[in-house]
VOTORLO-473999 format. One record per residue (C-alpha): x negated, y negated, z negated; residue in three letters; chain; residue number from 1. Coordinates in nm, 4 decimals. Each point is the difference from the previous one (the first is absolute). Layout:
<atoms>
ATOM         xx         yy         zz   type   mol   seq
ATOM          X          Y          Z    ALA     A   NUM
...
</atoms>
This chain:
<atoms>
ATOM         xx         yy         zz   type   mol   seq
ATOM     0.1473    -4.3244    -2.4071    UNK     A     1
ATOM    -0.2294    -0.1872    -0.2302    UNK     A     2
ATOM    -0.1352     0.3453    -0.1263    UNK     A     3
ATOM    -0.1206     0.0756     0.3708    UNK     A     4
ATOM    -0.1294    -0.3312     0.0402    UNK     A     5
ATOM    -0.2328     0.0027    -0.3253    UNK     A     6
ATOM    -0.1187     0.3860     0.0990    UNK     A     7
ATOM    -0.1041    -0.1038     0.3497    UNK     A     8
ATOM    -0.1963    -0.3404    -0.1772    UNK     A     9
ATOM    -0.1520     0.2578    -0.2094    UNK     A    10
ATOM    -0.0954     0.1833     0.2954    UNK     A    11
ATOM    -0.1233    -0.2910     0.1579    UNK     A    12
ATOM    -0.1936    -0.0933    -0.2775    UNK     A    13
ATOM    -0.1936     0.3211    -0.0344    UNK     A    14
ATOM    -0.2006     0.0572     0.2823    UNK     A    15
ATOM    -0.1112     0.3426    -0.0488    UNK     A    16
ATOM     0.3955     0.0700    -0.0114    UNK     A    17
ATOM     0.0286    -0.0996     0.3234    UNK     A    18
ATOM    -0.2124     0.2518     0.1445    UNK     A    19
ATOM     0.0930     0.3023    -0.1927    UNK     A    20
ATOM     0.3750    -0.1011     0.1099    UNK     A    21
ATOM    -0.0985    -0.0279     0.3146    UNK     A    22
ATOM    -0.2039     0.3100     0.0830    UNK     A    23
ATOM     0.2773     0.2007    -0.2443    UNK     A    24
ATOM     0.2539    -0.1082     0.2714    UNK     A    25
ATOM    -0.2580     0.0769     0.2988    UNK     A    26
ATOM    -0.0397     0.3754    -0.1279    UNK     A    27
ATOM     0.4072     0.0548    -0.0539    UNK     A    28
ATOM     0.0370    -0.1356     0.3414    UNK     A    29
ATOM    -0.2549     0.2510     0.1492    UNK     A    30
ATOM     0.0515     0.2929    -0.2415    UNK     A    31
ATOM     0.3686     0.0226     0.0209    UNK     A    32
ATOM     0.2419    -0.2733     0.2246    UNK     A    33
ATOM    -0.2161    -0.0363     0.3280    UNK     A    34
ATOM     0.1114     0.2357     0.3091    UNK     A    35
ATOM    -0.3658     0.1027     0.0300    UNK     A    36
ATOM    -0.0593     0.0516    -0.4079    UNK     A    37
ATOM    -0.1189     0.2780    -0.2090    UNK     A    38
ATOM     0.3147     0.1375    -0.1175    UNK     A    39
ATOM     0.0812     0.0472     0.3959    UNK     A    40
ATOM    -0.3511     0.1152     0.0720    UNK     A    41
ATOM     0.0284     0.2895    -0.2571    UNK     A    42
ATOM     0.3780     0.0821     0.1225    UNK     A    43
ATOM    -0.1203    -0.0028     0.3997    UNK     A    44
ATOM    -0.2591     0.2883    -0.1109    UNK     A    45
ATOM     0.2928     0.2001    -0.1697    UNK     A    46
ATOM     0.1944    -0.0217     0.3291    UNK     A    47
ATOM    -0.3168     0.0975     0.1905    UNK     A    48
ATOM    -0.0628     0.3426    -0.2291    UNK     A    49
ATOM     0.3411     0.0569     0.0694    UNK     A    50
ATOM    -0.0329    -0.0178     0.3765    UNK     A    51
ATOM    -0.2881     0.1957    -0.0117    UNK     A    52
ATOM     0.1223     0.2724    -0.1678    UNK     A    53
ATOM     0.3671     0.0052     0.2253    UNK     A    54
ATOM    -0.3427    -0.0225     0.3010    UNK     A    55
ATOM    -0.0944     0.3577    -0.1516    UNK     A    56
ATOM     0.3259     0.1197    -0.0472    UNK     A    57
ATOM     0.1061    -0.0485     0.3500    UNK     A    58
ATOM    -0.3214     0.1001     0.1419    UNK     A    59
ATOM     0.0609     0.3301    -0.1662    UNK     A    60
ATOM     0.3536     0.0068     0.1351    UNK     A    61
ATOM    -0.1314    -0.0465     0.3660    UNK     A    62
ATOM    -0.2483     0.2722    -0.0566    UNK     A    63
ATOM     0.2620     0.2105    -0.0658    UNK     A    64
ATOM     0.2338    -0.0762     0.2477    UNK     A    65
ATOM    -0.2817     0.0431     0.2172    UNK     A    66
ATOM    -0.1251     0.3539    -0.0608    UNK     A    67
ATOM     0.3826     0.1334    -0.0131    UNK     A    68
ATOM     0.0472    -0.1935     0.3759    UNK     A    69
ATOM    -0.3156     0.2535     0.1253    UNK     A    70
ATOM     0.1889     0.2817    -0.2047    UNK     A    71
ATOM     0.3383    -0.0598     0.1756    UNK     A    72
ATOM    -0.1997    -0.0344     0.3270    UNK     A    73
ATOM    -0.1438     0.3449    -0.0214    UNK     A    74
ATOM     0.2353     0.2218    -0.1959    UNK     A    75
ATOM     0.2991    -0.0303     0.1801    UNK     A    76
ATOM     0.1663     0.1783    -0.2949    UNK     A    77
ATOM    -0.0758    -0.2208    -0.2119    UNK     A    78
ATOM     0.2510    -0.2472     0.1927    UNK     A    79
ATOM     0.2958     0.2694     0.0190    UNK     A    80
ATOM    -0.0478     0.0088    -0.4369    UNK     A    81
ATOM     0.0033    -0.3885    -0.0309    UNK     A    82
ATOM     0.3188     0.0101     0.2578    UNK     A    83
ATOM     0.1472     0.2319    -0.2616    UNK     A    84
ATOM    -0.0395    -0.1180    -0.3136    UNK     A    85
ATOM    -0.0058    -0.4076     0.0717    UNK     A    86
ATOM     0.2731     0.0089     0.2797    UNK     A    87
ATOM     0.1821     0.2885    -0.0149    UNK     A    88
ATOM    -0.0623     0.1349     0.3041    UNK     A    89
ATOM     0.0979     0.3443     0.0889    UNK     A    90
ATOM    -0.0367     0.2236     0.2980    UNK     A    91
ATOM     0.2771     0.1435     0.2173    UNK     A    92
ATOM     0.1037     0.3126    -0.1814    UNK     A    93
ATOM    -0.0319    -0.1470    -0.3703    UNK     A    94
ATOM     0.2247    -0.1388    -0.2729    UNK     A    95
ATOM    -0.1100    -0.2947    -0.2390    UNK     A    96
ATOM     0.1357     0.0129    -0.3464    UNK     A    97
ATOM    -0.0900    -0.3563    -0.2304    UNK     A    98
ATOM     0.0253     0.0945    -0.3591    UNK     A    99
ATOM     0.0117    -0.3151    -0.2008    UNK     A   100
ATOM     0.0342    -0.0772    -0.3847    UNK     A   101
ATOM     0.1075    -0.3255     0.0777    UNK     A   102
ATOM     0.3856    -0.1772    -0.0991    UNK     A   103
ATOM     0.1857    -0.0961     0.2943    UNK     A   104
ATOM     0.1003    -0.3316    -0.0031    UNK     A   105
ATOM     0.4060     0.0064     0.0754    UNK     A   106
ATOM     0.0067    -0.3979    -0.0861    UNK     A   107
ATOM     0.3440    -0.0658     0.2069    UNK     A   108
ATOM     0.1523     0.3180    -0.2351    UNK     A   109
ATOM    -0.1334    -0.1915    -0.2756    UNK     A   110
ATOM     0.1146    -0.3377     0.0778    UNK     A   111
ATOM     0.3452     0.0780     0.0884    UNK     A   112
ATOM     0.0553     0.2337    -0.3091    UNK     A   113
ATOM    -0.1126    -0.3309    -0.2044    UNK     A   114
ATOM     0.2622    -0.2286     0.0757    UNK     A   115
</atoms>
């Protein structure tokens, strides 16, 4: 405690000290622990690229989505392909075979064989 107290006298005692303390503690405080400080100034125009390029990206999605909605309005074959191959639609006199390369999951085989 005694080694505090003769620092801050010596602080005291040197006036230019003061100031430089001072104005070093007034720059950390802006620069780096305020809300509104440089550190967050920087990050907040990160974020903002960021938004504007997911802006872009979406806007390109929409256009898209937009010219295939005046495709699928005026080829009405066009819908009877996406009804096949998204939802599996067929027509009256058709059969649907799903080939898949994917592993069934028989989890209540597995579970009882495991105890």
């Amino acid at each position: 405690m005694k080694k505090l107290k003769k620092l801050c006298l010596r602080v005291y005692r040197i006036k230019a000290l003061k100031y430089v303390l001072v104005i070093v503690i007034a720059i950390v405080m802006i620069g780096f622990v305020d809300e509104n400080s440089v550190w967050q100034h920087f990050q907040n125009k990160q974020h903002i690229g960021e938004l504007k390029e997911e802006i872009a990206r979406y806007t390109e999605q929409n256009k898209q989505d937009l010219s295939l909605i005046h495709r699928i309005d005026s080829d009405p074959k066009l819908i009877e392909k996406i009804a096949r191959e998204r939802y599996f639609m067929k027509a009256d006199d058709e059969d649907i075979f799903v080939l898949s390369d994917d592993k069934q999951n028989t989890g209540f085989l597995n579970d009882e064989t495991a105890q």
